[in-house]
Each structure stands twice: as structure tokens, then as C-alpha cells.
C-alpha positions in Angstrom: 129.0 100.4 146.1 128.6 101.1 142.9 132.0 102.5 144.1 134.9 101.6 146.3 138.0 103.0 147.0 141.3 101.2 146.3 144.2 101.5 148.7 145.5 104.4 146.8 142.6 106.6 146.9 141.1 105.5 143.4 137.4 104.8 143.1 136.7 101.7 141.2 133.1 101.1 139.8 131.8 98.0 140.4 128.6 95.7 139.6 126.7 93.3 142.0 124.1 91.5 141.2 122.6 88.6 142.7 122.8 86.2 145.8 124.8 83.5 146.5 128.6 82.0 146.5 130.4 84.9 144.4 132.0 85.3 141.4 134.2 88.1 140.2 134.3 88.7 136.4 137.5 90.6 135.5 137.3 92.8 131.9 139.4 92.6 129.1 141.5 95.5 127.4 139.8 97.7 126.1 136.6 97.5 127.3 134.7 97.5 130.8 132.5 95.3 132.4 129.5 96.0 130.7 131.3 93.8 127.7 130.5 90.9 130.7 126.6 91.7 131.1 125.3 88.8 129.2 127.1 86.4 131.9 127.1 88.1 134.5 123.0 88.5 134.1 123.4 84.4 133.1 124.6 83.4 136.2 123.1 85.7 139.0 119.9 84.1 137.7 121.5 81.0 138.5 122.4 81.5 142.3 125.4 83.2 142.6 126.1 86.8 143.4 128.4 88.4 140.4 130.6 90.8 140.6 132.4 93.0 137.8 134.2 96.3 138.1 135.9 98.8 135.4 139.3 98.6 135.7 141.0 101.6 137.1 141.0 104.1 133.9 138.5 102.2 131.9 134.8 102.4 131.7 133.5 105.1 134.7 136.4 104.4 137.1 138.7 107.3 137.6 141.6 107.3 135.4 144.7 108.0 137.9 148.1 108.7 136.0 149.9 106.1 137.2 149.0 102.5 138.5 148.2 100.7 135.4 151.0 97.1 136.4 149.6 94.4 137.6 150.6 94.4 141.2 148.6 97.2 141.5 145.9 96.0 139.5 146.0 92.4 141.9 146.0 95.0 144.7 142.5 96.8 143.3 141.0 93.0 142.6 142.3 92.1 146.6 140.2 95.5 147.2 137.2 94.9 145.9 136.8 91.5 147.1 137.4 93.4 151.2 135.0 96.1 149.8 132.1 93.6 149.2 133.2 91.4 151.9 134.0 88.2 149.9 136.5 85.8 152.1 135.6 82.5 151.0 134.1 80.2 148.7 134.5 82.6 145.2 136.0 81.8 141.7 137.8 84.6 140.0 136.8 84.9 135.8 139.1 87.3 133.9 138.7 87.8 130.2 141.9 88.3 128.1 144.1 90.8 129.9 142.3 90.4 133.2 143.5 86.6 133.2 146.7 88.5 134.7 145.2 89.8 137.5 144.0 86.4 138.2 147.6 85.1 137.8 148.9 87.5 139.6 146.4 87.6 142.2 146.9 84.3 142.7 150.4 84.9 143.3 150.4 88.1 145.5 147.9 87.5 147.7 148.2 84.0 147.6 144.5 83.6 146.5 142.9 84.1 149.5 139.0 83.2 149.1 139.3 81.7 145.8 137.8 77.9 145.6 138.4 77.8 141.7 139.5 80.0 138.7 138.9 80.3 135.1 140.7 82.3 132.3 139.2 82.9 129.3 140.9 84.0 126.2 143.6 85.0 128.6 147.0 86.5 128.2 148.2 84.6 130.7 151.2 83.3 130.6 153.5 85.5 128.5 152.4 87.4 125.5 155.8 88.6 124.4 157.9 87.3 121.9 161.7 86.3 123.1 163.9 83.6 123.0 162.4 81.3 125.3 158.6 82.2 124.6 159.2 81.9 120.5 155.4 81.5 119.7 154.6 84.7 121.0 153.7 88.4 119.8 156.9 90.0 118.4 158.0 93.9 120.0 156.8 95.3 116.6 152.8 94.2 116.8 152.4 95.8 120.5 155.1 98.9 118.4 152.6 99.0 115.8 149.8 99.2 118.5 151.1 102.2 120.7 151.8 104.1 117.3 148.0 103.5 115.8 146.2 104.4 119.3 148.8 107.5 119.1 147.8 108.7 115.8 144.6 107.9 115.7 142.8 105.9 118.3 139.1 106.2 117.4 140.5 104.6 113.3 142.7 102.0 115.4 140.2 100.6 117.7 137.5 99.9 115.1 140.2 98.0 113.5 141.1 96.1 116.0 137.9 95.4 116.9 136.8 93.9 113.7 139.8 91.5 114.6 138.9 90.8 118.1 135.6 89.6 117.0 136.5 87.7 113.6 134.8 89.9 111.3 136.6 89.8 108.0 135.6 90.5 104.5 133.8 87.1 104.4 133.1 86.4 107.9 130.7 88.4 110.5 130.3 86.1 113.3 128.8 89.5 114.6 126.6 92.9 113.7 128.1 96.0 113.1 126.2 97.3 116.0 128.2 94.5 118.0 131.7 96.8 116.5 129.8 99.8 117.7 128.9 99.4 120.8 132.2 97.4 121.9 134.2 100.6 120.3 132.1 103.1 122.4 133.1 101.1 125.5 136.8 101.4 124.3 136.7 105.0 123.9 135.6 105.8 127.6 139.1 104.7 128.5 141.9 107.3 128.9 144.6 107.3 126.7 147.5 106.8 129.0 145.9 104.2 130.7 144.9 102.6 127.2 148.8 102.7 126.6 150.1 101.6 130.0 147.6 98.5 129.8 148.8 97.3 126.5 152.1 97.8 127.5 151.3 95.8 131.1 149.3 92.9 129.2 152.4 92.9 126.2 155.4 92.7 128.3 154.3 90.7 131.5 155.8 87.4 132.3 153.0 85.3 134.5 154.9 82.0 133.4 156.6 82.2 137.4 153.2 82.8 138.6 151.6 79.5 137.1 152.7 77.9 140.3 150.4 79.8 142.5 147.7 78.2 141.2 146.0 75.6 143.7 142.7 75.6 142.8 140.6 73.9 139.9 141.0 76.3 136.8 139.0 76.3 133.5 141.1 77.5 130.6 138.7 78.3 127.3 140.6 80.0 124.4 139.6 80.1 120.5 141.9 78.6 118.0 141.3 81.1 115.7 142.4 83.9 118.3 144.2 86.2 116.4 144.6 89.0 119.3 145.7 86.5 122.0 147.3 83.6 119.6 146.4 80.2 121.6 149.9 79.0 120.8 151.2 81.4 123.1 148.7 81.6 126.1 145.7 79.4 126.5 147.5 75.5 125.9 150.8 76.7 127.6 149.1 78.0 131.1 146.6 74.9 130.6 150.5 72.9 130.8 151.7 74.9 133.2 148.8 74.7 136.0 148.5 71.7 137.6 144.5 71.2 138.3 143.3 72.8 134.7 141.0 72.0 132.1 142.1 73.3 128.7 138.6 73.6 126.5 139.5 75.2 123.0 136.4 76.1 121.1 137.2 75.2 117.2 137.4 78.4 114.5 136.4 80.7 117.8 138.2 84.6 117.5 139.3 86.2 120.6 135.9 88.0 121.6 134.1 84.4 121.9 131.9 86.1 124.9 130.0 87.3 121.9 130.6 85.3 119.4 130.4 81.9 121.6 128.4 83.2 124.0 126.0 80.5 124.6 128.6 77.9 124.8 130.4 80.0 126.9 127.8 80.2 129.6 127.0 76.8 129.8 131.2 76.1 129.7 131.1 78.2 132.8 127.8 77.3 134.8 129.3 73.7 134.4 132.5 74.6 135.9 130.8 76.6 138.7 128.5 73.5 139.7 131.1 71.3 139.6 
């Protein structure tokens, strides 16, 4: 490391800091894992050795054309874990959309080393909108999505970012360097995986993959989450797994490892000592 290769020839980068029982923080869409530095540095001075990694075509990971589902992104999660030779005793963190790769992880590779799991913010278990998930995200938002990043993806993400954190014309739960930096992190992402991702994260069904779960799982999600509405992810896989705690931080956006970060990390070294 700071690189390992996946099973398809793709080199992943990938943090590790710290000594002791591991924990392997999974990114959100669309940034990398530096937007997990201020945990990550929380709880490797705490005792535990922390892992995070860019997501294949995000941050300085390559950016393969194809390879952006989430079997194949469970696959590059199972990979990294063999890379750094973590078998046992570790507790898989995934912001947002990586809260799939959890699930699905979970699922495909029966979560093999995990003692406990947490999602955050997660899109886990169905985003979509249909007939049987009607408090979801209707086809036209994630339409609206692919045709902004098309036309003009710099304009789109600073919009959407504004949202992510909660910043409105009243409210600025953070800086406008905190928009800044999080947009620069979103621009080193290719374009076709930034599409394929959204796509992945907008259409994926982990509701069958709920079952998989059989360890203890923390589930924190804002209830002002406008990205990732809590109606639709955080209280229905808090139902649907049967050892998890559902913590809902009150008025909290989506990005609440900024804006909640505090609470977060003591939410989390709790969990981890418990």
C-alpha cells in the first residue's frame, strides 16, 4: 500500500493509519476518502487501525471504464481487506452510497471478518421510487441528475453540494471553504464513473440483502436528509436488520460527518467499544 490491485487489474488507493482491531471506512458519492479524515484520524488515536480507500474512479484510484455495480465494488472492499490482511475482528463504516457495499458485502461474501457494521447516511435499502418502495426518489430526480452532471458538472456539483451539507439561503451549518474543498474532491472523479455510480446507488435494491446482516449494526441518518430522504433508507434498513440501532440526529442534512461531526465520532467510538 497506498495501492492494491483488485481482482481485475485496478489499483485502488487506500489509507492506513493506526494499530489495532480494524475498521474500514467506505466513501460516499462523490467524494473520496479524504471526506473521512476527521474520523478516521479520531479513531486511530483511539486504538484501532483505520482503513479508507477511493473508490475505483474517484479520488487517485484509476478510473476503469466499466465496473462501477456493486458486486464489483463488494468484490474491491473483499480486496482490500486480503490486501491488508484483515480476517477477523473488523467493523465495516460506509457513508451514503458506500452503505451498499456494506450490504452487499455482507451478502456476497457472506461478511467474512466483520464483528459489527455501521451505515451512516446510507442508501441502503432502496433509493428508487416504485410501487412497493413509495417513499423513495422518483426516476426524474436521479433524470434530472445525469442531465445536470452532463451539461455542466462543475455548476451541478456545487449545487448539490450546498444541499448535501444544508446550506440554504438562511442556514450555513458550514463555510464556503467546507463547499470548496468537498467540490474539488468531487471533480477528481471521472465522468463515467460519476454517472455509472449514481446510477448504481439510484436503482439498486439491497432490501433482499438486509438478511445478511448478522452482526450488531449502527444506523445514524439526519432527518433533515434531503439527498438520501430518511423515510426511504435509514428507519427502513434500521426495520429490516435484526441486531440494529437506529440513531437519527434531529434537523441533521445528509453530510452530518461535517456538520455533526463531533457527535458523530463519539456515536461511533461508542459503538466500537461496545
Amino acid at each position: 500500500m497506498p495501492y492494491i490491485a483488485t481482482r481485475d487489474d485496478v489499483d485502488l488507493y487506500v489509507k492506513d493509519w493506526g494499530e489495532g482491531r480494524p475498521v474500514i471506512l467506505i466513501h460516499g458519492w462523490p467524494l473520496s476518502s479524504d471526506s473521512w479524515d476527521p474520523v478516521a484520524n479520531a479513531l486511530a488515536e483511539e486504538g484501532y487501525r483505520v482503513l479508507a480507500y477511493d473508490r475505483r474512479g474517484f479520488g487517485r484510484s484509476d478510473q476503469p471504464w466499466d465496473g462501477y455495480d456493486y458486486d464489483t465494488l463488494a468484490d474491491d472492499l473483499a480486496d482490500v481487506m486480503e490486501a491488508a490482511d484483515i480476517t477477523e475482528d473488523a467493523t465495516l463504516i460506509g457513508f451514503s452510497m458506500g452503505g451498499g457495499e456494506v450490504a452487499r458485502y455482507m451478502s456476497r461474501h457472506d461478511g467474512a471478518g466483520l464483528v459489527s457494521a455501521a451505515l451512516v447516511s446510507s442508501v441502503v435499502p432502496y433509493m428508487l421510487q416504485t410501487g412497493d418502495n413509495p417513499n423513495g426518489v422518483s426516476q426524474k430526480t436521479f433524470d434530472d441528475m445525469t442531465q445536470g452532471i452532463l451539461a455542466d458538472r462543475p455548476a451541478f456539483m456545487r449545487a448539490f453540494l450546498k444541499q448535501f451539507f444544508g446550506q440554504g439561503i438562511i442556514s450555513h451549518p458550514v463555510s464556503d471553504e467546507i463547499i470548496e474543498w468537498a467540490w474539488r474532491l468531487a471533480m477528481q472523479a471521472g465522468l463515467k464513473p460519476t454517472l455509472d455510480c449514481a446510477a448504481a446507488f439510484a436503482t439498486t435494491d439491497f432490501r433482499p440483502d438486509l438478511a445478511a446482516f448478522d452482526v450488531p449494526t449502527l444506523v445514524i441518518h439526519g432527518t433533515d436528509d434531503k439527498t438520501v430522504p430518511i423515510e426511504a433508507t435509514g428507519r427502513p434498513a434500521a426495520a429490516g436488520i435484526a441486531r440494529s440501532q437506529l440513531v437519527e440526529y434531529e434537523g441533521a442534512p445528509h453530510g452530518l460527518f461535517v456538520t455533526h461531526q463531533a457527535k458523530l465520532i463519539a456515536d461511533l467510538k461508542s459503538f466500537l467499544s461496545g
